[in-house]
PQR file with spaces between the fields and no chain letter, atoms N, CA, C, O and H, PARSE charges and radii, in Angstrom:
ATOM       1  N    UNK     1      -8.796    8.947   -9.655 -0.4000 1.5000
ATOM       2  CA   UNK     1      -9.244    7.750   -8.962 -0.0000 2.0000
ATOM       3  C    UNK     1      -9.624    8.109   -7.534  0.5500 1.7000
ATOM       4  O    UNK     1      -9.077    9.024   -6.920 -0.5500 1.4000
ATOM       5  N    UNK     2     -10.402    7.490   -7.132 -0.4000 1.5000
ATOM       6  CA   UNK     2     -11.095    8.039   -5.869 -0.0000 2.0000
ATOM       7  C    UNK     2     -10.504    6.694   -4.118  0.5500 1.7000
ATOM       8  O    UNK     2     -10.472    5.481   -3.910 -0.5500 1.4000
ATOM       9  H    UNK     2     -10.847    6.747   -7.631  0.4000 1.0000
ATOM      10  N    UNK     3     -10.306    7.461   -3.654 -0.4000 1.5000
ATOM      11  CA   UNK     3      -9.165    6.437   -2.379 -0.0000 2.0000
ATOM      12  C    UNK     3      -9.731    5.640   -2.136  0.5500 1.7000
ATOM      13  O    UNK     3     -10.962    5.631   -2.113 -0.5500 1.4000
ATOM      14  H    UNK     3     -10.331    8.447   -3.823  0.4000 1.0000
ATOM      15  N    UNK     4      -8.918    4.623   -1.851 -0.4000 1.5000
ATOM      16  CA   UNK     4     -10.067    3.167   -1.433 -0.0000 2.0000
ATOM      17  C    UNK     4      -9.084    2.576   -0.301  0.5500 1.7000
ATOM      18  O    UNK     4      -9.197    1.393    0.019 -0.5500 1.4000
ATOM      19  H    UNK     4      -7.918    4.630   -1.869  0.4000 1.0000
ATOM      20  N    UNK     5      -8.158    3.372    0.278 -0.4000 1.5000
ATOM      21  CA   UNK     5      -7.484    2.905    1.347 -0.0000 2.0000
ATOM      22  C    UNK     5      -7.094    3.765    2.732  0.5500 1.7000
ATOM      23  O    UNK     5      -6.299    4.677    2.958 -0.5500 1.4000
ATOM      24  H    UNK     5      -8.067    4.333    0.018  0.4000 1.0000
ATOM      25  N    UNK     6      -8.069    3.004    3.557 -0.4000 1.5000
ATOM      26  CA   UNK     6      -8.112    3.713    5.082 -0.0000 2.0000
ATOM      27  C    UNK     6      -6.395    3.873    5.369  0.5500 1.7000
ATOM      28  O    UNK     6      -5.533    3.452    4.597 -0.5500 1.4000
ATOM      29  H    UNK     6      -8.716    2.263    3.373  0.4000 1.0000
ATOM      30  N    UNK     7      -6.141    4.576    6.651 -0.4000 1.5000
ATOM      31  CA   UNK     7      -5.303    5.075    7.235 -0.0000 2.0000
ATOM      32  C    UNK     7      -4.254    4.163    7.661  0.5500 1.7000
ATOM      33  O    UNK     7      -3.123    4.354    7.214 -0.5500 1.4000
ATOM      34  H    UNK     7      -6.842    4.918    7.277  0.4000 1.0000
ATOM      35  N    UNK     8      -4.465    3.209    8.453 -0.4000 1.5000
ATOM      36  CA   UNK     8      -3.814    2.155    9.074 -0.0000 2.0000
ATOM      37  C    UNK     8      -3.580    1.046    7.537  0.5500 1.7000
ATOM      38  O    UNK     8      -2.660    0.232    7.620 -0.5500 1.4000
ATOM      39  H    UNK     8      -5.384    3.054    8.817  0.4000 1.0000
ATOM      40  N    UNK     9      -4.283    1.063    6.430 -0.4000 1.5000
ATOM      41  CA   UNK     9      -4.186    0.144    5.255 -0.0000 2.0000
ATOM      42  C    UNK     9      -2.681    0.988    4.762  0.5500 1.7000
ATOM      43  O    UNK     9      -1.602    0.591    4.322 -0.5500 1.4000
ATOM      44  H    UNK     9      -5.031    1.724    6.362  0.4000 1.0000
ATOM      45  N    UNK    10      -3.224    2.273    5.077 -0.4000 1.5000
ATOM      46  CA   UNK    10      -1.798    3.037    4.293 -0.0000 2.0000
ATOM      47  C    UNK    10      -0.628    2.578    4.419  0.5500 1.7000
ATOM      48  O    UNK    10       0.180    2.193    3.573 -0.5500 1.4000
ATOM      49  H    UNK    10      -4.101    2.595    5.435  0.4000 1.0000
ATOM      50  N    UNK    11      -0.544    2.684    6.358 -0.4000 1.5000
ATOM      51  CA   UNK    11       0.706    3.111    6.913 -0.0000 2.0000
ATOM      52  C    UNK    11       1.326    1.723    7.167  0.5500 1.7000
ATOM      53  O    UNK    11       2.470    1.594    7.603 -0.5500 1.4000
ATOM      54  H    UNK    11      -1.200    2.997    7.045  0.4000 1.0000
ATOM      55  N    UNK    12       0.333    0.464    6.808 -0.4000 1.5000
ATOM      56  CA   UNK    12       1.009   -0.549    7.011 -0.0000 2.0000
ATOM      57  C    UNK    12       1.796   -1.051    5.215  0.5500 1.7000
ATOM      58  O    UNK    12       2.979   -1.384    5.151 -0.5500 1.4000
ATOM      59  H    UNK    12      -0.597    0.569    6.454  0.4000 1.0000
ATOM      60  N    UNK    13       1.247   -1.023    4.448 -0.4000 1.5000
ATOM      61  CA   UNK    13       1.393   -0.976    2.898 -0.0000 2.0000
ATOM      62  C    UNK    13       3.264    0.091    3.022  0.5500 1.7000
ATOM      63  O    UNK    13       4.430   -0.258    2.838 -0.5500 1.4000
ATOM      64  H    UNK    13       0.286   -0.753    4.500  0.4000 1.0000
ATOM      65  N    UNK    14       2.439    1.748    3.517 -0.4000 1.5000
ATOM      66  CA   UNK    14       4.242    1.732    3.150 -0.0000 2.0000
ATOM      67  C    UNK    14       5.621    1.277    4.284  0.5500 1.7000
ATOM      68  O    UNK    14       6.840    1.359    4.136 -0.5500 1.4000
ATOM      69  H    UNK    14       1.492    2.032    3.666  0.4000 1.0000
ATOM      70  N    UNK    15       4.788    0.794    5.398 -0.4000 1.5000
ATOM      71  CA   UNK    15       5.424    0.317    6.140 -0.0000 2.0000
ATOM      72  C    UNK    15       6.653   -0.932    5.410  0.5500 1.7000
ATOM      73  O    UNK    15       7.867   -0.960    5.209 -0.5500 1.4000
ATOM      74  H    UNK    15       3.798    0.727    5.518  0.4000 1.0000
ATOM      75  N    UNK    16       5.408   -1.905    5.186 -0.4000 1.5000
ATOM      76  CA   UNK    16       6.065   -3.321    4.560 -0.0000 2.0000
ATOM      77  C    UNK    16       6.874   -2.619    3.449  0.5500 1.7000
ATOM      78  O    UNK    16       8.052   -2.976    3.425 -0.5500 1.4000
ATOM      79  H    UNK    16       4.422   -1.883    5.349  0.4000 1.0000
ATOM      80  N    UNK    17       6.528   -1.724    2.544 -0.4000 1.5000
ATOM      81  CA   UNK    17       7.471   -1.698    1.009 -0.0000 2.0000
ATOM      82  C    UNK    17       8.460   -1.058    1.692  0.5500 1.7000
ATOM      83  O    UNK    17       9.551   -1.625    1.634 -0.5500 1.4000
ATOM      84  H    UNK    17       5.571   -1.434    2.563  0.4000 1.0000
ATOM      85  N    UNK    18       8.400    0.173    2.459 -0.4000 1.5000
ATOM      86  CA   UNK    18       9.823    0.063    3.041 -0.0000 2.0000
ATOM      87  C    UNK    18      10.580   -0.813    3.772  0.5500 1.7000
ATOM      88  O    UNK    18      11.741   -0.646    3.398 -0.5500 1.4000
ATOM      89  H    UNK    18       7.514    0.634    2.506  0.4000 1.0000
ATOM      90  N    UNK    19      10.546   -1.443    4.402 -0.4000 1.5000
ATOM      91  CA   UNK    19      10.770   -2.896    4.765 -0.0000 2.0000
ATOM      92  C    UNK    19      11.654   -4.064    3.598  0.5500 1.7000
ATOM      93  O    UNK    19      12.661   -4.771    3.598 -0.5500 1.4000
ATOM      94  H    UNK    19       9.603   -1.579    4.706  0.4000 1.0000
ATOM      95  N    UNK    20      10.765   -3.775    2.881 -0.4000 1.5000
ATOM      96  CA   UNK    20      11.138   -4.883    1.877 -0.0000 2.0000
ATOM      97  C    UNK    20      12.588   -4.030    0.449  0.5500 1.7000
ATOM      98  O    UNK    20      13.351   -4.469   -0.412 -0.5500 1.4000
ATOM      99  H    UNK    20       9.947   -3.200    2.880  0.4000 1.0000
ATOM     100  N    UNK    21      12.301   -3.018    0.877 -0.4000 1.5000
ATOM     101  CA   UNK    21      13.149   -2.178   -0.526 -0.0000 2.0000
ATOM     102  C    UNK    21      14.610   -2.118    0.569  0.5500 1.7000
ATOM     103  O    UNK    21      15.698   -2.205    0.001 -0.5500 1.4000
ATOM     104  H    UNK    21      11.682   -2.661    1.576  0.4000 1.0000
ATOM     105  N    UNK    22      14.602   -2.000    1.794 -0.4000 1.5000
ATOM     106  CA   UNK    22      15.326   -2.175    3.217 -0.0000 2.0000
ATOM     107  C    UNK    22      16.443   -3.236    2.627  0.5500 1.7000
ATOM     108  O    UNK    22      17.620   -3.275    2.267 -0.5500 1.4000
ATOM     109  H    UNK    22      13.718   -1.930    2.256  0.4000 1.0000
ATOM     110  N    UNK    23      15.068   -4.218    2.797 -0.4000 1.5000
ATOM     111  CA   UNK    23      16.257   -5.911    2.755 -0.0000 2.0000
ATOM     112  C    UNK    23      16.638   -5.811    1.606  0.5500 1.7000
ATOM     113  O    UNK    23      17.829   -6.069    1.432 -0.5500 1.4000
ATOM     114  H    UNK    23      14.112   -4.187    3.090  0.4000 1.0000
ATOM     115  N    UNK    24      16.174   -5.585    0.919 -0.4000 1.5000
ATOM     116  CA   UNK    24      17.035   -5.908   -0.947 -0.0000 2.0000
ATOM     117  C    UNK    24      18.204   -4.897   -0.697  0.5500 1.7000
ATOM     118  O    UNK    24      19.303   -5.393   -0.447 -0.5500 1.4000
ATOM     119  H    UNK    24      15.206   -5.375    1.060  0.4000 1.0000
ATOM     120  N    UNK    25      18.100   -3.679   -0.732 -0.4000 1.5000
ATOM     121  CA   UNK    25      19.213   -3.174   -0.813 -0.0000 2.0000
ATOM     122  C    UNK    25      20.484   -3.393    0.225  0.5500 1.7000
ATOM     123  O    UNK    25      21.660   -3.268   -0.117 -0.5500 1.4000
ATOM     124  H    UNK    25      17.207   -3.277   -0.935  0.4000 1.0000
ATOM     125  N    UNK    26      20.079   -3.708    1.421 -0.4000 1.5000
ATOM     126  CA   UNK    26      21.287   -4.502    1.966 -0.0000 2.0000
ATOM     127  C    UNK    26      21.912   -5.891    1.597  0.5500 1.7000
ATOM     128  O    UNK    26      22.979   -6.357    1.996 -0.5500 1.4000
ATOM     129  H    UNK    26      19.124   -3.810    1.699  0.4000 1.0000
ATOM     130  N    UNK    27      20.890   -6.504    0.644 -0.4000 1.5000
ATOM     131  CA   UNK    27      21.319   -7.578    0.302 -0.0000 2.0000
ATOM     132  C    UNK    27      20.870   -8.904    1.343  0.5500 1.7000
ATOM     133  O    UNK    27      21.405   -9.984    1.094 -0.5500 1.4000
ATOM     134  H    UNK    27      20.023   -6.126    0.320  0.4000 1.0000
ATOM     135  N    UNK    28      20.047   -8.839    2.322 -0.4000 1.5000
ATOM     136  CA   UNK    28      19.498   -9.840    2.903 -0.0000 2.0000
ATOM     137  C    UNK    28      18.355  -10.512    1.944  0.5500 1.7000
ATOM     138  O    UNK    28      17.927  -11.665    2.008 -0.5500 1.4000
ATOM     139  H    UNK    28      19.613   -7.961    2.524  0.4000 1.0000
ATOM     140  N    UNK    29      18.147   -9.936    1.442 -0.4000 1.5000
ATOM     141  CA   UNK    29      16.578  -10.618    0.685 -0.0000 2.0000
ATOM     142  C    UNK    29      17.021  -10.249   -1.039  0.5500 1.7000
ATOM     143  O    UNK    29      17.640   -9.279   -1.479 -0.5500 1.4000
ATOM     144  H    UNK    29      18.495   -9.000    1.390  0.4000 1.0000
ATOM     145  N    UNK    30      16.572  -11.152   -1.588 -0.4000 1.5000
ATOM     146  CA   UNK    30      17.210  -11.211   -3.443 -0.0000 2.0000
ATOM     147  C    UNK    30      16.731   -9.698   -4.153  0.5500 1.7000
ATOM     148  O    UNK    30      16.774   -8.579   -3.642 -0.5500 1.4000
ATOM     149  H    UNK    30      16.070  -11.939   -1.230  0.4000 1.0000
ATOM     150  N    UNK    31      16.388   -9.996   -5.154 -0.4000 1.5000
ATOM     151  CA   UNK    31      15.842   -8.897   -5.992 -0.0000 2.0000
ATOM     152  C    UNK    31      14.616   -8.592   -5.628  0.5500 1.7000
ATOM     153  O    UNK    31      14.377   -7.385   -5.654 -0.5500 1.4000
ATOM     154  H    UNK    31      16.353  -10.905   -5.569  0.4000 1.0000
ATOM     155  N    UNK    32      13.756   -9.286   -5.294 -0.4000 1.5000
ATOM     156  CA   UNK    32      12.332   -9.616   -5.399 -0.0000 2.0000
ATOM     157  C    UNK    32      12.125   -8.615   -3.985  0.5500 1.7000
ATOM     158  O    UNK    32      11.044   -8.320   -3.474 -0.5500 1.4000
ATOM     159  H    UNK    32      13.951  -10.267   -5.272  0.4000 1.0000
ATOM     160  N    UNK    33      13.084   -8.320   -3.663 -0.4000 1.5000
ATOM     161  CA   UNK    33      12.175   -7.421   -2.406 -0.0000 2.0000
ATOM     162  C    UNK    33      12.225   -6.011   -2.459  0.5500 1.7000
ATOM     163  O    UNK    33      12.095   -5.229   -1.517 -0.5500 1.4000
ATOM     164  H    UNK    33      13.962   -8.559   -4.078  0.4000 1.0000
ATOM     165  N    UNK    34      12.554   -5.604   -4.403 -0.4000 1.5000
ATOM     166  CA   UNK    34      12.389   -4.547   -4.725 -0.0000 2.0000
ATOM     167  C    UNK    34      10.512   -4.306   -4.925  0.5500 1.7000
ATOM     168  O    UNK    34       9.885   -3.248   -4.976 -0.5500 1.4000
ATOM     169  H    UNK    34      12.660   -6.239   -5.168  0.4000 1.0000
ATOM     170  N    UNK    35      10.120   -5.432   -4.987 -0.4000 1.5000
ATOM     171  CA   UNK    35       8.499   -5.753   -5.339 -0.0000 2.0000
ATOM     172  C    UNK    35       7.769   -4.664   -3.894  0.5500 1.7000
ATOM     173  O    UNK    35       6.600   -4.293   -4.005 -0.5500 1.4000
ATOM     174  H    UNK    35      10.629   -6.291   -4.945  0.4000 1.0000
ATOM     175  N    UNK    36       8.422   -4.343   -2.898 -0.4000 1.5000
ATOM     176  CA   UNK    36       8.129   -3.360   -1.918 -0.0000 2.0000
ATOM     177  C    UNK    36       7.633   -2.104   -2.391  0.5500 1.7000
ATOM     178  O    UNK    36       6.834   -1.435   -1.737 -0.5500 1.4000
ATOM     179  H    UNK    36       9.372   -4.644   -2.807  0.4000 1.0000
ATOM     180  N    UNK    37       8.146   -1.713   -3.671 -0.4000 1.5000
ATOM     181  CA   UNK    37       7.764   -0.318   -4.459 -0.0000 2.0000
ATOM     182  C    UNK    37       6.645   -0.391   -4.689  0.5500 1.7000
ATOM     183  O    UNK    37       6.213    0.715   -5.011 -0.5500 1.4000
ATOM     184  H    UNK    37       8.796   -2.256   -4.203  0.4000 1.0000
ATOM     185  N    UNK    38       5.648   -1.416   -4.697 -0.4000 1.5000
ATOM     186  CA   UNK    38       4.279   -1.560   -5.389 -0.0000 2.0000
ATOM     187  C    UNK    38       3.420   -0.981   -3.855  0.5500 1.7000
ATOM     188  O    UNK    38       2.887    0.085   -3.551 -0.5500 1.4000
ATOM     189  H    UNK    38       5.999   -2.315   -4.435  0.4000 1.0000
ATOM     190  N    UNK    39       3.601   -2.139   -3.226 -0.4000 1.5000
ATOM     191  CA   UNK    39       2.772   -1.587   -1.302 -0.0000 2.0000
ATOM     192  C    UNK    39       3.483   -0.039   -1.481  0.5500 1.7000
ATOM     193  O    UNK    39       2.541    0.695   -1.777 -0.5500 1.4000
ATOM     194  H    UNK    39       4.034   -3.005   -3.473  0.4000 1.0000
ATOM     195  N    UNK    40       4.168    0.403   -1.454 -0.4000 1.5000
ATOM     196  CA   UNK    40       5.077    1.614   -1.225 -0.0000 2.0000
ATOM     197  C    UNK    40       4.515    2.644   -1.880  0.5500 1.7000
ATOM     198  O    UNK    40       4.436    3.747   -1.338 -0.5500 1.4000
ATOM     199  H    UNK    40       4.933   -0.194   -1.213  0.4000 1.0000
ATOM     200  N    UNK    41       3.976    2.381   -3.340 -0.4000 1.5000
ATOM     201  CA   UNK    41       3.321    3.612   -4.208 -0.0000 2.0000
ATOM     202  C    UNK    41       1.714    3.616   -3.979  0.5500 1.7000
ATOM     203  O    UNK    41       0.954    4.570   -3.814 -0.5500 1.4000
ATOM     204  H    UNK    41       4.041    1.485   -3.780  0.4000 1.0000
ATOM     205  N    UNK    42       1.418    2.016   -4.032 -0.4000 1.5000
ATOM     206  CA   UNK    42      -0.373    2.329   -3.724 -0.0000 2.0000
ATOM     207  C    UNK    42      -0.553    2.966   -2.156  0.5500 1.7000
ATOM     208  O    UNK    42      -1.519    3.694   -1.925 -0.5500 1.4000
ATOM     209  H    UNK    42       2.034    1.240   -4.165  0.4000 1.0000
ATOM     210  N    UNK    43       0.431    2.648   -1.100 -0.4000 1.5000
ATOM     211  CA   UNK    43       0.259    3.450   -0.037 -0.0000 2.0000
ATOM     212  C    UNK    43       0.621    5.342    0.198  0.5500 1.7000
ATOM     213  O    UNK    43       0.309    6.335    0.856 -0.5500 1.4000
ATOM     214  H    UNK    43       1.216    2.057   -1.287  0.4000 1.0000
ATOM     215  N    UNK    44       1.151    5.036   -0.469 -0.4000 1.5000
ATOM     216  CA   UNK    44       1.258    6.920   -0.293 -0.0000 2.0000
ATOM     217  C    UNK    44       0.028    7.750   -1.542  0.5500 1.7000
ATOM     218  O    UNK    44      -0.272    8.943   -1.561 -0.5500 1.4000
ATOM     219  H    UNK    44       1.404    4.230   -1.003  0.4000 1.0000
ATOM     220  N    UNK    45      -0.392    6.842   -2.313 -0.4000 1.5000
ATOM     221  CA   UNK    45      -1.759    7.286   -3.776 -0.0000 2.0000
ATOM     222  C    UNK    45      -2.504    7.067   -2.742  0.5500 1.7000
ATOM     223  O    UNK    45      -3.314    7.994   -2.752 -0.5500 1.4000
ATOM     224  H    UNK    45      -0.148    5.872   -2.298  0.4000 1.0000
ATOM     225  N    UNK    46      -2.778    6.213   -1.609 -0.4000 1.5000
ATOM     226  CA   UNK    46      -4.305    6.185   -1.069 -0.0000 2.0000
ATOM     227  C    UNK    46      -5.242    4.603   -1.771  0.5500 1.7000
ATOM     228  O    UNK    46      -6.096    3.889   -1.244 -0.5500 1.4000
ATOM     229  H    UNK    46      -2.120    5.460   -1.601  0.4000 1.0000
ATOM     230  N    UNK    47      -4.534    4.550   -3.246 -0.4000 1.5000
ATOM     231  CA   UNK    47      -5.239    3.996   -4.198 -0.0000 2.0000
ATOM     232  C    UNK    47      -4.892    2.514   -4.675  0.5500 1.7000
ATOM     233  O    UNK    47      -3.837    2.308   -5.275 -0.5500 1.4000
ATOM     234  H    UNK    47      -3.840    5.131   -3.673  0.4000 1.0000
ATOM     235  N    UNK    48      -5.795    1.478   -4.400 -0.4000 1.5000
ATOM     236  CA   UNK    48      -5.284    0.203   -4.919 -0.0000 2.0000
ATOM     237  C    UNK    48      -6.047   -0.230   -6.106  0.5500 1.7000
ATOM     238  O    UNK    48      -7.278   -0.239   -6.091 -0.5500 1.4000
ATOM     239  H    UNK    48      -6.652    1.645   -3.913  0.4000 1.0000
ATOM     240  N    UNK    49      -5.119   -0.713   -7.485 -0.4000 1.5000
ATOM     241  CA   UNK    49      -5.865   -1.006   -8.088 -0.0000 2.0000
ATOM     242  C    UNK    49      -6.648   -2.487   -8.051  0.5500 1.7000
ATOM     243  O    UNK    49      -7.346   -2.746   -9.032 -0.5500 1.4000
ATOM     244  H    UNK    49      -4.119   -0.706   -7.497  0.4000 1.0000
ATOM     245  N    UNK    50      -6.571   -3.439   -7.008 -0.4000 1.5000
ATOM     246  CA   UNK    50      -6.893   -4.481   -6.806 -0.0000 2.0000
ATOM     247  C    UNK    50      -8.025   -4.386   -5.998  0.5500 1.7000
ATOM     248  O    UNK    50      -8.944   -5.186   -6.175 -0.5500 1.4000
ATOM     249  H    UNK    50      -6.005   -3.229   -6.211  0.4000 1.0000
ATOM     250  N    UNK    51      -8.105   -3.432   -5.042 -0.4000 1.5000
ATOM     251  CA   UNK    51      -9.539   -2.972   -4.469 -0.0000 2.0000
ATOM     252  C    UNK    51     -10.080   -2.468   -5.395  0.5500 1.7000
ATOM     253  O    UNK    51     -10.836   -3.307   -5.884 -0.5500 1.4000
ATOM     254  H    UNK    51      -7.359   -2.782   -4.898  0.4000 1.0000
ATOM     255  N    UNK    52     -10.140   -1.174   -6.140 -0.4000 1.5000
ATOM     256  CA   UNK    52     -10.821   -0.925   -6.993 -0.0000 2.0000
ATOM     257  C    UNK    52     -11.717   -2.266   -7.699  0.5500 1.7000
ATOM     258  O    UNK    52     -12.856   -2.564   -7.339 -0.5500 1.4000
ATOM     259  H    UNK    52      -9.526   -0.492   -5.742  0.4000 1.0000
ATOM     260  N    UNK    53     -10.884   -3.039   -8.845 -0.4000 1.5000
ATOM     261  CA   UNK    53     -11.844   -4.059   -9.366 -0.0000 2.0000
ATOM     262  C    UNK    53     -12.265   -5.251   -8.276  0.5500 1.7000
ATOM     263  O    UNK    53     -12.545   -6.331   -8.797 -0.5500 1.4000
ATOM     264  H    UNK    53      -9.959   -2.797   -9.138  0.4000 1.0000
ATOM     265  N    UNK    54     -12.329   -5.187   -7.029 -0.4000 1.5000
ATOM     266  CA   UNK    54     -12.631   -5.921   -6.228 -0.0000 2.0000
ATOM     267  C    UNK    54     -13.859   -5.254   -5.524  0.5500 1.7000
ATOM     268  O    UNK    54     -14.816   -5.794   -4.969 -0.5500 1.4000
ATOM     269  H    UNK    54     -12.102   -4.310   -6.606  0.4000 1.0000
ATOM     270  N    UNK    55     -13.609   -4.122   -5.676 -0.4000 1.5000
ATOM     271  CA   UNK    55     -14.905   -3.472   -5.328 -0.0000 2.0000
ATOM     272  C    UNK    55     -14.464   -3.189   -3.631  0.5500 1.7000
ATOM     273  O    UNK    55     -15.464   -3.349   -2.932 -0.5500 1.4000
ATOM     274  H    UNK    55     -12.832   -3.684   -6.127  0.4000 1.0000
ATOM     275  N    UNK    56     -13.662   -2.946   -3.099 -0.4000 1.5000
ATOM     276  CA   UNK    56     -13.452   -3.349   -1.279 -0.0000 2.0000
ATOM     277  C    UNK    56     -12.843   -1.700   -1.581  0.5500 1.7000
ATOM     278  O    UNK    56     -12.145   -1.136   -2.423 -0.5500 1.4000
ATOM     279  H    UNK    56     -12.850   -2.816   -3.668  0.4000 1.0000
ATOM     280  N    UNK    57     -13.431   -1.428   -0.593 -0.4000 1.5000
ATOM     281  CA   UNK    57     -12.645   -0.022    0.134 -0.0000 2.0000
ATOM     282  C    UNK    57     -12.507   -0.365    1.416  0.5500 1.7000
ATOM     283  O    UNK    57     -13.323   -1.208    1.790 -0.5500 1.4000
ATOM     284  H    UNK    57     -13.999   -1.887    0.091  0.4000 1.0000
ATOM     285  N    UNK    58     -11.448    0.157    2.515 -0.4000 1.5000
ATOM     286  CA   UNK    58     -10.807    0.459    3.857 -0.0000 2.0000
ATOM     287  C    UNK    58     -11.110    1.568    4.506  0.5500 1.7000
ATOM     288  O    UNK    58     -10.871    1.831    5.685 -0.5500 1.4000
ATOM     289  H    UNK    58     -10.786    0.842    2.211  0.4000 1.0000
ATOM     290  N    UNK    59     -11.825    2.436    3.433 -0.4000 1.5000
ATOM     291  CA   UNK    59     -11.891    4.127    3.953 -0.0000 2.0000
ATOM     292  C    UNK    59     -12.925    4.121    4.899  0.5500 1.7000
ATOM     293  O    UNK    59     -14.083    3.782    4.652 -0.5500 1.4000
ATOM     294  H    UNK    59     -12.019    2.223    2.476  0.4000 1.0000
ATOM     295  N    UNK    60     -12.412    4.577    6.210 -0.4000 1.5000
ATOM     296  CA   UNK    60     -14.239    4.888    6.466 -0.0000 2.0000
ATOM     297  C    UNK    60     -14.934    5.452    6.314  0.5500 1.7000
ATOM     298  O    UNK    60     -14.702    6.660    6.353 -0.5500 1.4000
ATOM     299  H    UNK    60     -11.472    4.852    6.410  0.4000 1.0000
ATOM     300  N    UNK    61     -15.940    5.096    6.102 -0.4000 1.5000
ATOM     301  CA   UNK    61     -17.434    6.117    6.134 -0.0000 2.0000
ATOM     302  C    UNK    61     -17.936    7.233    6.449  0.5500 1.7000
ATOM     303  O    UNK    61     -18.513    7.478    7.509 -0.5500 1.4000
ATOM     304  H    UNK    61     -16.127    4.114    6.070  0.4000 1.0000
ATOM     305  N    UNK    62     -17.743    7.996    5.531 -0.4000 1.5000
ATOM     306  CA   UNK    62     -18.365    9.557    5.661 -0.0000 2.0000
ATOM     307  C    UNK    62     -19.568    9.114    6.512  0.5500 1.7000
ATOM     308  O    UNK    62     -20.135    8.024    6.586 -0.5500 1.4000
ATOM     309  H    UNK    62     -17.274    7.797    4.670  0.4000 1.0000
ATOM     310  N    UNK    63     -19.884   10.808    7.406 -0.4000 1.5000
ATOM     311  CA   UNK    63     -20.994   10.484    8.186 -0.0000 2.0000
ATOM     312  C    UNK    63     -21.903   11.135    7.416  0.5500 1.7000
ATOM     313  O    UNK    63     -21.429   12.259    7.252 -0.5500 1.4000
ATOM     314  H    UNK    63     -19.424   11.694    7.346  0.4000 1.0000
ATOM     315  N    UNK    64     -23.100   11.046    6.767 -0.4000 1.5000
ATOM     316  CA   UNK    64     -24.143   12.231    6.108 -0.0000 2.0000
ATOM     317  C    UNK    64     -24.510   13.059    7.172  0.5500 1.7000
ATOM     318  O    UNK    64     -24.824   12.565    8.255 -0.5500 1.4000
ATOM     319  H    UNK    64     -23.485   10.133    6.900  0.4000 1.0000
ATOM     320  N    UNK    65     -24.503   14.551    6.936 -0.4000 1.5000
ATOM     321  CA   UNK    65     -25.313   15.576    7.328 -0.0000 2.0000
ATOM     322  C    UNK    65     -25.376   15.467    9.121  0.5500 1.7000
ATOM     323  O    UNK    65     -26.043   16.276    9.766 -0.5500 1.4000
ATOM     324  H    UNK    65     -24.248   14.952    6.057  0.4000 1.0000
């Protein structure tokens, strides 16, 4: 699969899933903030599958030649 997520898309994606995998396991936030693993894995792949069929990339733009 080819990256469809700029730099700052990354670092905020595994920012929040760590964040959120944070609160669950201390027990401030329910189960549901194990749902952090999802931002957490498409940010370190580069790769979203929701951009993909959305067609949106973050990456920037190669410069040609």
């Amino acid at each position: 699969m080819k990256l469809n997520e700029g730099g700052v898309d990354r670092a905020v994606r595994i920012v929040v899933g760590l964040a959120l995998i944070a609160l669950a396991a201390t027990g401030k936030v329910g189960v549901w903030g194990y749902i952090g693993i999802v931002p957490l894995l498409t940010g370190i792949a580069g790769v979203c599958p929701a951009y993909s069929l959305l067609g949106i990339s973050t990456c920037p733009m190669k410069k040609s030649g």
